[in-house]
C-alpha positions in Angstrom: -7.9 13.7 16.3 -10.3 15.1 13.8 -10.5 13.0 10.3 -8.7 15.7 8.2 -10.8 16.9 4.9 -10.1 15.0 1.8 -9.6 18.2 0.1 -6.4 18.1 -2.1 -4.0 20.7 -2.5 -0.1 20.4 -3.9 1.0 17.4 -6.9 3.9 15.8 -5.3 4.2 13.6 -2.3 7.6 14.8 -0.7 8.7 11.5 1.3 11.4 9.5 -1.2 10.2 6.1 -2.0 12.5 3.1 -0.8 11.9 1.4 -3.6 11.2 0.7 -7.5 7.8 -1.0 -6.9 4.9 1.5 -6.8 5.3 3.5 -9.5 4.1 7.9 -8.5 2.5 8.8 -11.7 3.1 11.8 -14.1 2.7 12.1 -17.9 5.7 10.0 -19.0 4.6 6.6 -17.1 1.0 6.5 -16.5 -2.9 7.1 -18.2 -3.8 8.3 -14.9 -2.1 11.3 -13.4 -1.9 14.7 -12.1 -0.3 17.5 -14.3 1.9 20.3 -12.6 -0.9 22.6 -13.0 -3.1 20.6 -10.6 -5.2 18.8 -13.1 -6.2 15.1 -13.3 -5.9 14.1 -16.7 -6.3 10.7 -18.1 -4.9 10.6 -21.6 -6.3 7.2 -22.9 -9.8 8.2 -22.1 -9.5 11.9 -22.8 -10.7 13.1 -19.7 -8.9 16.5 -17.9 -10.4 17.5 -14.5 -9.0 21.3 -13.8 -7.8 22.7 -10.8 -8.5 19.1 -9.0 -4.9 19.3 -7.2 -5.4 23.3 -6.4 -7.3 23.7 -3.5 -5.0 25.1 -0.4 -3.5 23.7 2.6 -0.8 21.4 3.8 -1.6 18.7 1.7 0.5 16.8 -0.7 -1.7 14.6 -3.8 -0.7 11.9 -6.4 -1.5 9.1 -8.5 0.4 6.2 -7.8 0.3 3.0 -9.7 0.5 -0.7 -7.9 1.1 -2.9 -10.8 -2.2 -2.8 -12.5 -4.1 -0.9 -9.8 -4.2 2.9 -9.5 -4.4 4.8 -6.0 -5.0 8.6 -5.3 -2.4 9.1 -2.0 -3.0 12.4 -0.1 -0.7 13.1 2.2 -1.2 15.6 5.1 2.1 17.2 6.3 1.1 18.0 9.7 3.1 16.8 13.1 0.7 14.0 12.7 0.8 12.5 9.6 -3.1 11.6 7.5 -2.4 9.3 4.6 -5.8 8.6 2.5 -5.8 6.2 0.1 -8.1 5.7 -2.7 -7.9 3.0 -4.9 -9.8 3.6 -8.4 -11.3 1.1 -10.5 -12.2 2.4 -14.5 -16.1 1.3 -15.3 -16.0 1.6 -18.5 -17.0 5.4 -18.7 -15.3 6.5 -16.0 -13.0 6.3 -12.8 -14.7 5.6 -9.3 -14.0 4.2 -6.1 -15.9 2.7 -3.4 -13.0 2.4 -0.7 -11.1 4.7 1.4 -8.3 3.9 3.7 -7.4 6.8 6.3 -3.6 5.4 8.1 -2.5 8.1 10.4 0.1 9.1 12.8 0.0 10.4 16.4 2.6 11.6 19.0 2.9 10.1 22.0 5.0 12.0 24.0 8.4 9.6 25.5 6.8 6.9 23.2 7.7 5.9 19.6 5.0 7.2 17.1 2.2 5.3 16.7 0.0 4.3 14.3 -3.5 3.2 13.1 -6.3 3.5 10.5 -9.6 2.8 9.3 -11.3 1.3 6.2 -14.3 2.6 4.6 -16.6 0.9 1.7 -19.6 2.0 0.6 -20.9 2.6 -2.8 -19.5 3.3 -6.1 -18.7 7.4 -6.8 -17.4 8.6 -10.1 -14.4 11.1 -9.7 -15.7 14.7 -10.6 -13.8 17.5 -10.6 -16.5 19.3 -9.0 -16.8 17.1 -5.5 -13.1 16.4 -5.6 -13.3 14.1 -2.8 -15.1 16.9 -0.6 -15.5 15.1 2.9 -19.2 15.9 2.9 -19.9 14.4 -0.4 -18.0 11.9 0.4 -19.5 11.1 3.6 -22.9 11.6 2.2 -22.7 9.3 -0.6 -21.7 6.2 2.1 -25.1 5.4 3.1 -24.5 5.1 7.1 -20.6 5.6 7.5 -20.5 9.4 8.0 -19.9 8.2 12.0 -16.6 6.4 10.9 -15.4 8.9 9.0 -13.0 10.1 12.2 -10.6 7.8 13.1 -11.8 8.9 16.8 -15.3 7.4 16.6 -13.5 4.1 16.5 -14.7 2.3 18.9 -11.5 2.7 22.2 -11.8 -1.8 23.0 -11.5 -1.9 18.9 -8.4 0.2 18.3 -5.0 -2.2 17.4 -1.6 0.4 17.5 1.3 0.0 15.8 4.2 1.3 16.0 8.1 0.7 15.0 9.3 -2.1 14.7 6.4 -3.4 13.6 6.4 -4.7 10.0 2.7 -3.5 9.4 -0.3 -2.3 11.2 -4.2 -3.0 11.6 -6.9 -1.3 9.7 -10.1 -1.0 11.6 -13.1 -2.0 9.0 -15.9 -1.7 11.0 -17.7 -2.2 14.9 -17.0 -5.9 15.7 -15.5 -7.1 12.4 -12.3 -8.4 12.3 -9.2 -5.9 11.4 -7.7 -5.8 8.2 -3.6 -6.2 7.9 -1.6 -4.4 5.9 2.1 -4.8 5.5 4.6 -1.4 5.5 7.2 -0.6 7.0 6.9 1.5 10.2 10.0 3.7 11.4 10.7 5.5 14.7 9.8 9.0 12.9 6.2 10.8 12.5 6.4 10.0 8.9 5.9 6.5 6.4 6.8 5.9 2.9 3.5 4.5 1.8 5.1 3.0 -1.4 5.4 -0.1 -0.8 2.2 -0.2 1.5 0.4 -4.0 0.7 -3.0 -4.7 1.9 -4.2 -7.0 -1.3 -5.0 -10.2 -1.3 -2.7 -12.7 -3.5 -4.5 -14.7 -5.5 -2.2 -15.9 -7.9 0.9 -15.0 -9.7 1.0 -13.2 -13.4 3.2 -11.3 -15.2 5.5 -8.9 -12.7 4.3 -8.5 -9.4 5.1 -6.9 -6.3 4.8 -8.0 -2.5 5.2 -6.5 0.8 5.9 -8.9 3.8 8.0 -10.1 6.7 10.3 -12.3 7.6 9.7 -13.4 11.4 7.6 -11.2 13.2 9.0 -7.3 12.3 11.9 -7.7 9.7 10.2 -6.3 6.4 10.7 -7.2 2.8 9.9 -6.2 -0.4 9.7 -8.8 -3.4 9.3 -8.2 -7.2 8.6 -11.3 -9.1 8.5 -12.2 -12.6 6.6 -15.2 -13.5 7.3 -17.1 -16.9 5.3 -20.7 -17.2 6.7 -22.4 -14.1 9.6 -20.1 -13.8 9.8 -17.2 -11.4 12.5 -14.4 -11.9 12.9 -11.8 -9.1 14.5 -9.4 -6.1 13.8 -8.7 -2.9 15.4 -6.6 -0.2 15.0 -5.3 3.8 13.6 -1.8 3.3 14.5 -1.0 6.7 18.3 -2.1 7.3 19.7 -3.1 4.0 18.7 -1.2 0.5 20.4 -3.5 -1.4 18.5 -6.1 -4.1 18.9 -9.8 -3.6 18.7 -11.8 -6.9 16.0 -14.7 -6.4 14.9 -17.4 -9.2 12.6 -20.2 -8.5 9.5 -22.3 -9.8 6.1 -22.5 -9.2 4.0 -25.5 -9.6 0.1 -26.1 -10.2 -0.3 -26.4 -7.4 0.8 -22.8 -6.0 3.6 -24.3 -4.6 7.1 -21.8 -4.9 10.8 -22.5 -4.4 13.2 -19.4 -4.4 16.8 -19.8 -4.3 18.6 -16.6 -3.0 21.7 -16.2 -4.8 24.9 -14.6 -2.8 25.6 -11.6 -5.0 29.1 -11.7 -5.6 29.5 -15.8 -6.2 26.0 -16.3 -7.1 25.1 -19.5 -5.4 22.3 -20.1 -3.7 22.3 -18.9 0.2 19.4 -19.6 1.3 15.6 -20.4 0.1 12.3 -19.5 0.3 9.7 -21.9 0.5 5.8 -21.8 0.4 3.0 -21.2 -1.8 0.2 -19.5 -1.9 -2.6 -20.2 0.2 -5.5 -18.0 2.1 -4.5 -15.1 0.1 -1.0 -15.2 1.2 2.7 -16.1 -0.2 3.8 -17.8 3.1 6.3 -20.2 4.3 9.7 -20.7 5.3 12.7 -18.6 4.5 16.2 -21.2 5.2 19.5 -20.4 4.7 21.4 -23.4 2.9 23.4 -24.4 5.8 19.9 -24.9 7.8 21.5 -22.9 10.7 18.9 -20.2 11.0 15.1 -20.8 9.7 12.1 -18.4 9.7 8.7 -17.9 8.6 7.4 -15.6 5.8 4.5 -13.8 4.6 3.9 -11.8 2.1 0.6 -9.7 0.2 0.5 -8.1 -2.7 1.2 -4.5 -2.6 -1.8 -1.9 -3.2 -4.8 -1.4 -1.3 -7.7 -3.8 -1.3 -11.7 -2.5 -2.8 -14.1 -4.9 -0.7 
C-alpha cells in the first residue's frame, strides 16, 4: 500500500471516542485547534494559519490533546484505514514536530483486519501553513528517511501484525531496531478509535493523568489518575466489553510503588487491587481480586505518542 499524502482536508474525525481521556480540540477547550473554516489557530500565541484544513480528499484532520501534549490526527477514510499522528512540541516561537507515526489498516480477505505502522524522527520542522505537512516537504526535510516514508519499504522479516484481540500493536522505528509498542484497542472492523492510543513512556505521576494498558495479555484498560501527595484518586474501565467507570483510590510511595483498591460500585468496598509501580517506563504489576481467586498481570503507558 502506498504511504497516503499527509495533505489535510475535512476538521472532524468522525469515529466516536470511547472515552473522556484525550480531549479533540476546538475553541472552547484548547490553545491549539482547528476552526470550522479549516484554519489552525492558536489563540494564546496569536497565530491563525488559513485554509490549513481545506485541501480535498477523503481525509478527516484534528487537534487532539493528551494531557499536556498536543497531536495533529489525520485520518484517511478509505477501506483501509491511514491514521498519522503528529505530536507537536511549542519552541518558544512556534509549534514543530520531529516525529510522525503512520498506523494503518489492511484487509485481509477471510482474516480479521490487520494492522501495523511505522515511526519516523528526524529533525525539527515548524508548522507553516504554506507546506501543511506536504509529503514531499516532509520527506525532504528528514535527512535520509524519504525510503521509509511507505509503510511498504518496511523491511517483509521486520513487519510485527496485529490484529483483534490484541490489546496494542508494534510500530516499526527503523531497519534492525527494536519495535516500539503502543497500547489501543484493536477491534474486528477496518476502523480504530485512536483516542486513547498510548505509546509514552511513564515517567512519573503528576497532576491527572491518563494510561492505556492491559490486563493479561489482550483485555484493554483505560486508567485516569489523580495524584495528591501520596494519594491517588481515579477510574478505569474495559473499552472493549464493558463502558462502565470503576472507582479506584490508592497511594503511591517514594519509591514509585502504587496500591489501588477497586471499589464495587454499588457497596463500595474494595474488590479487588492493583498492585505495582512504576518501573522501565511502565505502571506494571498485579491486578487481584480480594478473594485471591483470580490474579493477573498489568501494564500500562501513558497515553499520547512518544517524540524520540
Amino acid at each position: 500500500m502506498k504511504f497516503a499524502s499527509l495533505l489535510i482536508t475535512s476538521f472532524a474525525i468522525i469515529i466516536p471516542s470511547i472515552t473522556n481521556a484525550a480531549m479533540y480540540c476546538n475553541q472552547s477547550n484548547c490553545e491549539l485547534f482547528i476552526d470550522d473554516s479549516g484554519s489552525l489557530i492558536d489563540s494564546k500565541h496569536d497565530i491563525t494559519f488559513k485554509n490549513f484544513g481545506n485541501f480535498g480528499g477523503m481525509v478527516d484532520v484534528s487537534i487532539i490533546r493528551y494531557d499536556n501534549q498536543h497531536v495533529l490526527i489525520r485520518d484517511g477514510l478509505a477501506s483501509d484505514e491511514v491514521i498519522t499522528a503528529i505530536p507537536l512540541a511549542w519552541n518558544g516561537k512556534n509549534w514543530s514536530f520531529n516525529t510522525i507515526y503512520i498506523i494503518e489498516s489492511s484487509l485481509n480477505t477471510g482474516k480479521p483486519i490487520i494492522w501495523d505502522g511505522i515511526k519516523l524522527t528526524g529533525k525539527f520542522i515548524n508548522v507553516d501553513a504554506k507546506t501543511a505537512f506536504n509529503a514531499d516537504d516532509v520527506c525532504h526535510n528528514f535527512h535520509g528517511y524519504c525510503k521509509n516514508m511507505k509503510l511498504d519499504n518496511m523491511p517483509d522479516n521486520e513487519k510485527i501484525f496485529s490484529n483483534s484481540p490484541s490489546a496494542g500493536l508494534y510500530i516499526w522505528t527503523g531497519k534492525h531496531k527494536k519495535p516500539e509498542y503502543c497500547y489501543i484497542p484493536l477491534y474486528e472492523g477496518n476502523r480504530v478509535d485512536i483516542s486513547p492510543i498510548a505509546c509514552r513512556k511513564v515517567i512519573s505521576l503528576n497532576g491527572t493523568m491518563n494510561f492505556t494498558g492491559a490486563i493479561g495479555k489482550d483485555i484493554p484498560i483505560v486508567m485516569v489518575l489523580t495524584r495528591k501527595n501520596d494519594a491517588i484518586t481515579g477510574k478505569y474501565m474495559y473499552p472493549r466489553n464493558r463502558k462502565e467507570w470503576i472507582n479506584l483510590r490508592g497511594k503511591i510511595s517514594s519509591s514509585n510503588k502504587i496500591t489501588l483498591d477497586e471499589l464495587d460500585g454499588k457497596t463500595g468496598a474494595v474488590s479487588a487491587i492493583f498492585s505495582g509501580a512504576i518501573k522501565d517506563g511502565y505502571i506494571a504489576g498485579s491486578w487481584t481480586t480480594v478473594d485471591k481467586k483470580k490474579t493477573f498481570p498489568f501494564r500500562m503507558l501513558q497515553q499520547g505518542f512518544s517524540s524520540n
